[in-house]
C-alpha positions in Angstrom: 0.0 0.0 0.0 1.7 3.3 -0.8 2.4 5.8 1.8 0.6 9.1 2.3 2.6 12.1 2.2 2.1 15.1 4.5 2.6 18.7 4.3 4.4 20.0 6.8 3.9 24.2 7.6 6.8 25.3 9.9 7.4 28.2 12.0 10.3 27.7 14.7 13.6 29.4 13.0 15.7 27.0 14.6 14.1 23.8 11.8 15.7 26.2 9.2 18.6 25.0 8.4 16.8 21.5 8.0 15.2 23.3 5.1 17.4 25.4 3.8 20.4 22.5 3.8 18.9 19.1 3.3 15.0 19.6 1.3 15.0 20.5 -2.1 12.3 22.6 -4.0 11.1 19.8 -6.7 7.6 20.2 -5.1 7.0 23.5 -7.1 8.4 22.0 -10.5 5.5 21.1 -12.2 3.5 24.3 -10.8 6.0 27.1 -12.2 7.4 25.1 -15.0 5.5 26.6 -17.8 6.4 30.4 -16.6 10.0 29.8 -15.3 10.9 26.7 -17.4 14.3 25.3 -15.9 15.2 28.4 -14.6 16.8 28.5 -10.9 13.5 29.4 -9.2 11.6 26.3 -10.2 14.3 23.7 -10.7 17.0 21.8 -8.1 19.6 19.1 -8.2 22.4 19.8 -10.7 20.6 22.5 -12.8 19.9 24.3 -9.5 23.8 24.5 -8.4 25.1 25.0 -12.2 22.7 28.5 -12.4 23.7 29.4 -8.5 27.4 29.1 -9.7 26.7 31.7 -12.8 24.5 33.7 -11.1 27.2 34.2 -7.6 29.7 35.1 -10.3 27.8 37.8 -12.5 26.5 39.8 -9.2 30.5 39.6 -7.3 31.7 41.2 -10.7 32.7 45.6 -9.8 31.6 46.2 -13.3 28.0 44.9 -12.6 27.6 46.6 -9.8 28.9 50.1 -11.2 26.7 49.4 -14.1 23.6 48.5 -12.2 24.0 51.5 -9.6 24.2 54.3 -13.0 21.1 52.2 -14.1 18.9 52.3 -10.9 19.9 56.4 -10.6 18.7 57.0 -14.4 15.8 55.1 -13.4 15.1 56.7 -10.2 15.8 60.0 -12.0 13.1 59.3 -14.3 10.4 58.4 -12.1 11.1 61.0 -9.8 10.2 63.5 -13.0 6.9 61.5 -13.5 6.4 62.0 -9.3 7.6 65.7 -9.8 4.4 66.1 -12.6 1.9 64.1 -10.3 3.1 66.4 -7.6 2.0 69.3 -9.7 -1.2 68.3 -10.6 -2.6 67.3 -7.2 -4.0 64.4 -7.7 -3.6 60.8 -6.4 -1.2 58.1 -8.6 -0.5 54.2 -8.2 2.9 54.5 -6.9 3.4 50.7 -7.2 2.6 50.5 -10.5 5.4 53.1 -11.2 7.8 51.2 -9.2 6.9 48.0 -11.1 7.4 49.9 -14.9 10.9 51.4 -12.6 12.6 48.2 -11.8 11.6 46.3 -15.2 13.0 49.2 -17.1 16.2 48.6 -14.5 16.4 44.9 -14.8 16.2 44.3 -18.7 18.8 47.2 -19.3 21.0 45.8 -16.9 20.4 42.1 -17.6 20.3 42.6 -21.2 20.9 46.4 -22.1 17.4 46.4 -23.7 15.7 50.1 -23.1 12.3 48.3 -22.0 11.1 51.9 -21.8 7.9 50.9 -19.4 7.7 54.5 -17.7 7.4 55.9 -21.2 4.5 54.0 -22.4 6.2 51.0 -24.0 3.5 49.1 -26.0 5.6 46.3 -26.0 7.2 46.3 -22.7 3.4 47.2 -20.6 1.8 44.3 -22.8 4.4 42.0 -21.5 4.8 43.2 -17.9 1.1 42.6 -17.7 1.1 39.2 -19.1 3.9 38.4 -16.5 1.5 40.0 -13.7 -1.1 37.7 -14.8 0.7 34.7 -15.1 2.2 35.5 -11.8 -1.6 35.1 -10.4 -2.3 31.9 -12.2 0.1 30.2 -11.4 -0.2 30.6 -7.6 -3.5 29.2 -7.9 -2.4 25.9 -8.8 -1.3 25.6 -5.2 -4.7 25.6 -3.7 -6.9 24.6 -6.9 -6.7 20.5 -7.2 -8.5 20.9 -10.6 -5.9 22.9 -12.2 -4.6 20.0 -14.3 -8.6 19.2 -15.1 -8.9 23.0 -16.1 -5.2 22.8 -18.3 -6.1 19.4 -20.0 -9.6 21.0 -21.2 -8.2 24.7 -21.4 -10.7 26.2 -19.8 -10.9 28.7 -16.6 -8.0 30.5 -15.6 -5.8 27.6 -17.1 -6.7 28.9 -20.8 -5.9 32.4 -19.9 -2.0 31.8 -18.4 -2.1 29.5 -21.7 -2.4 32.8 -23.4 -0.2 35.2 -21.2 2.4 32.7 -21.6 2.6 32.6 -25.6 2.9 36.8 -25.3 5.9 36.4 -22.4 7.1 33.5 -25.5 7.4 35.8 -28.1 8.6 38.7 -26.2 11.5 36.9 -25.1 12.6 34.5 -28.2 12.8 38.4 -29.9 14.3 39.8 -27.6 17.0 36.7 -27.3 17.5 36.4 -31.5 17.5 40.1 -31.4 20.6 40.0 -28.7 22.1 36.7 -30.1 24.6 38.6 -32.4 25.9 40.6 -30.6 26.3 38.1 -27.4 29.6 36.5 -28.4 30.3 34.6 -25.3 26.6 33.4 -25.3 26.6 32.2 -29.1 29.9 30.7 -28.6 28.5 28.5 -26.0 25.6 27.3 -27.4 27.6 26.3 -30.4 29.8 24.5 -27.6 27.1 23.0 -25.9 23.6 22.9 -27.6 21.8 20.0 -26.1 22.0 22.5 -22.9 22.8 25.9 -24.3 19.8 26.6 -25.9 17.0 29.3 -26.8 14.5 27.6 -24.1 17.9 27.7 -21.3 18.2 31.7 -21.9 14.4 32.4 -21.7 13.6 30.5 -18.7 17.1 32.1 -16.8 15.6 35.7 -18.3 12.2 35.1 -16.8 13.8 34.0 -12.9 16.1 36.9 -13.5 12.8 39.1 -13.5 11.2 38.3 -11.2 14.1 38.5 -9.4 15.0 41.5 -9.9 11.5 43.1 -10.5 8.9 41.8 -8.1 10.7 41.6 -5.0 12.3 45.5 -4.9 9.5 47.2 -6.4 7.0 45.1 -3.9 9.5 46.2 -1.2 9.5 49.8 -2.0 5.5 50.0 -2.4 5.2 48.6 1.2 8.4 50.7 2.6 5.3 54.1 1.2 3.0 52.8 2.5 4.3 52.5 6.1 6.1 55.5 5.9 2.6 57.1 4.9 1.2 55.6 8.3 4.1 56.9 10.1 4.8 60.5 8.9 7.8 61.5 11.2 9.7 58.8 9.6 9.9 60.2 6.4 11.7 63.4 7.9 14.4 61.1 9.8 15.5 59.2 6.0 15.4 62.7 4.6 17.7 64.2 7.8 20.2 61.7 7.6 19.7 60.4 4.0 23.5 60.7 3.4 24.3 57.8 6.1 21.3 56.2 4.9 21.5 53.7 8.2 18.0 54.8 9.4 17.0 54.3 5.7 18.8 50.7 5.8 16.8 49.7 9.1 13.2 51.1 7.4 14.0 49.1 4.7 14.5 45.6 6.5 11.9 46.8 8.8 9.4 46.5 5.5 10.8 43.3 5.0 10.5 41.7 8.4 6.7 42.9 8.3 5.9 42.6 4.6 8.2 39.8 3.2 9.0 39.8 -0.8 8.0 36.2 -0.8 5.8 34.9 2.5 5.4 31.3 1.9 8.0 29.1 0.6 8.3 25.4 0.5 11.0 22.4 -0.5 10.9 18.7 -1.1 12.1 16.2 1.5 14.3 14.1 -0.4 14.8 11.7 2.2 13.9 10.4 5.6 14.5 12.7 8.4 13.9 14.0 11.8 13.7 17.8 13.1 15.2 19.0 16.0 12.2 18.6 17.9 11.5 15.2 17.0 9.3 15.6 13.9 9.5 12.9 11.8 8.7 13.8 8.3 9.3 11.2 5.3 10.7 11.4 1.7 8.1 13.1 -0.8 6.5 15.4 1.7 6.4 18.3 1.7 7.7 21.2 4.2 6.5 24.8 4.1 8.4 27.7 6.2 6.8 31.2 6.2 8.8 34.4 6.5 5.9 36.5 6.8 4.0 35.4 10.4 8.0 34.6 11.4 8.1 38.5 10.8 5.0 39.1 13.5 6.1 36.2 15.9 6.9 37.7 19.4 9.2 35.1 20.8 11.4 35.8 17.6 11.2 40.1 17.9 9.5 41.0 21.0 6.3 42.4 22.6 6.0 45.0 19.9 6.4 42.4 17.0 3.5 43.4 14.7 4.9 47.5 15.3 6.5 48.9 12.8 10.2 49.8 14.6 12.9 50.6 12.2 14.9 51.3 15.6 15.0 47.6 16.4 17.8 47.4 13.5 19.8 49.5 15.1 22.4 49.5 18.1 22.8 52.1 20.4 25.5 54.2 18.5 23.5 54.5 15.7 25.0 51.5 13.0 22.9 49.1 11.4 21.7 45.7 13.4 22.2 42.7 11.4 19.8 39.5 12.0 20.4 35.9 11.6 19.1 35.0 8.1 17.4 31.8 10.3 15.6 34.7 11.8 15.3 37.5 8.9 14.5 35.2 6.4 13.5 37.6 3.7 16.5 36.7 2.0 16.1 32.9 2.9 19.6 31.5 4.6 22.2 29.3 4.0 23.2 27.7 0.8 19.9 29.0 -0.1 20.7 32.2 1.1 19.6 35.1 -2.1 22.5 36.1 -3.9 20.9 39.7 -4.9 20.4 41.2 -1.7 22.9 43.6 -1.6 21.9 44.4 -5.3 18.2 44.5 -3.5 19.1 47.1 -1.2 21.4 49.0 -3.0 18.6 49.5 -5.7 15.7 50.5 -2.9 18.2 52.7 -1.3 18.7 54.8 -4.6 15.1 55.1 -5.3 13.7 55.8 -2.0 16.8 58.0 -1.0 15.8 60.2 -4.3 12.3 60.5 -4.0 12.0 61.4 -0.5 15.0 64.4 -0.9 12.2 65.9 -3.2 8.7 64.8 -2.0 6.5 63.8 0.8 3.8 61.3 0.8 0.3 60.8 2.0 -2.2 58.2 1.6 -5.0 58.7 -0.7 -8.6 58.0 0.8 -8.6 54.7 -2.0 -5.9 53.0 -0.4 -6.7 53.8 3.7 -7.1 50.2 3.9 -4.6 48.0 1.7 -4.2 44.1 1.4 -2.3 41.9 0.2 -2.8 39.7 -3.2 -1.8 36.6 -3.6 0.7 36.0 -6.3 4.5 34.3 -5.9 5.4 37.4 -4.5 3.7 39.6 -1.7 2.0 42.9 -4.1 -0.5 45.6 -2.6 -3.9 44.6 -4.0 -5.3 47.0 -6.4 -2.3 49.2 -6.1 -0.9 51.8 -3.9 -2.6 55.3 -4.4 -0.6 58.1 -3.0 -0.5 62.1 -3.4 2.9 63.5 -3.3 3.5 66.9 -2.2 6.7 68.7 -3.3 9.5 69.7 -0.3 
């Protein structure tokens, strides 16, 4: 008689390491596969540590991070002229939909020097942002739908739009790769090298998990990061005071996170037979969820005033910045696992919050008094983030 597999929801820091070290993550395979392909957010194993080899390579290179920083001040230029005309006119704006067009724009010219030109209207680049959005959406509902193979088999529901939005994220990026291939030496000399592995489908699925990457989780960040700083007003004059040391602006920022994690819920793949630290057994093929965002609210982890928002818990008494035990901040999991962007992450959220609030103060609109959350892979504001900005 075959065994039953369990899942298994986790919330005690001291079982990460379990996680992070021994399960793998083939459990979300077949759910992200036809968005992220083979790409490192969907697959493990080999294919997991060849793309975490590139990938820790590219981001410890000084010329990518030179390049990236001139890219995110351009960008945070630009939108801070868009702010700068909203300002003017006095009336309320989706802030997070402007970071989202921000840091798309950021990551395709610094992933692929493409001008994806999103804050200027882009046709191309809106139509496929949105298709991303969307498919973002579906595919999280596989998760808690057990019809979604019924619904993909027949093509109906939900499943036949994703079907869709995933043929427009197709053909945005085979053009975008044959349009680049030329000019990519290294990358056409390697898939002449190797092209069983090399191949059109390997560079779109590691362009679509550098994305979302590099798209979702900053401009998610920074939307939360306003919208706390809306609900605590004085807070906004300290970053501006001492913007130059940007510590206080450091702590806000991982204050956002501990409260409003990029991605809440993760899970792996037990591989193998083995025991937590508290006993738990749990067997090969189940599966084991952790979840950064009640962690972040959990007062035997941060304290009486855990669900506060305290940027001042990040920081020691002289002032410099407070770091965390990833097992305990896991916004940026920990470990081998541990994310290899997150100085890129914060360097990019510095730049753009650091610039808009030298020039401009922010208030809540009366549409978004009361904000949620939606569900997609990553942890967005539901309908958006309305905001009025109000010049210095």
């Amino acid at each position: 008689m075959p065994r039953i597999n369990f899942v298994v929801f986790l919330h005690n820091f001291l079982f990460l390491n379990n996680i992070f070290v021994k399960f793998q993550g083939q459990y979300n395979y077949e759910n992200l596969k036809e968005l992220f392909g083979d790409g490192i957010f969907a697959v493990d194993g080999g294919k997991w540590h060849h793309q975490r080899k590139l990938a820790s390579y590219e981001f410890s290179t000084r010329a990518l991070r030179n390049y990236s920083t001139s890219i995110f001040k351009t960008n945070a230029t630009k939108l801070a002229y868009i702010i700068f005309d909203k300002a003017k006119s006095d009336l309320a704006f989706d802030i997070q939909e402007l970071f989202m067009s921000s840091t798309m724009d950021s990551i395709f010219k610094i992933g692929f020097g493409v001008d994806l030109m999103n804050l200027d209207g882009s046709v191309d680049g809106i139509k496929f942002t949105k298709a991303f959005d969307n498919a973002s959406v579906y595919i999280v509902s596989r998760y808690v739908d057990v019809f979604w193979k019924f619904k993909r088999f027949f093509n109906i529901g939900y499943e036949a739009q994703l079907k869709k939005d995933i043929n427009v994220i197709n053909d945005f990026i085979y053009n975008l790769i044959r349009a680049k291939k030329e000019n990519m030496t290294n990358a056409k000399a390697e898939m002449e090298h190797d092209p069983e592995n090399i191949t059109y489908e390997y560079l779109r699925d590691i362009t679509l998990n550098f994305v979302i990457a590099g798209k979702d989780t900053t401009a998610g960040t920074l939307s939360w990061f306003i919208y706390l700083l809306c609900k605590h007003p004085y807070m906004q004059e300290e970053i501006f005071q001492e913007v130059k040391e940007m510590k206080y602006l450091h702590a806000t920022l991982s204050e956002t996170l501990r409260l409003y994690p990029s991605v809440p819920l993760n899970s792996k793949n037990c591989f193998s037979d083995d025991t937590l630290p508290d006993g738990f057994n749990v067997n090969r093929g189940d599966v084991v969820f952790y979840m950064p965002y009640p962690m972040g609210r959990m007062e035997i982890l941060w304290g009486d005033d855990a669900e506060n928002f305290q940027p001042e818990r990040w920081l020691d008494d002289d002032g410099s910045v407070r770091n965390e035990s990833p097992f305990k901040f896991t916004a940026f999991q920990a470990g081998p696992r541990i994310c290899l962007g997150k100085d890129f992450a914060y360097t990019q959220m510095k730049i753009f919050a650091a610039a808009l609030l030298h020039f401009f103060k922010f208030k809540l609109s009366s549409k978004s008094s009361d904000v949620h959350y939606k569900t997609m892979l990553t942890l967005h504001i539901d309908q958006g983030l309305y905001v009025l900005a109000y010049l210095r």
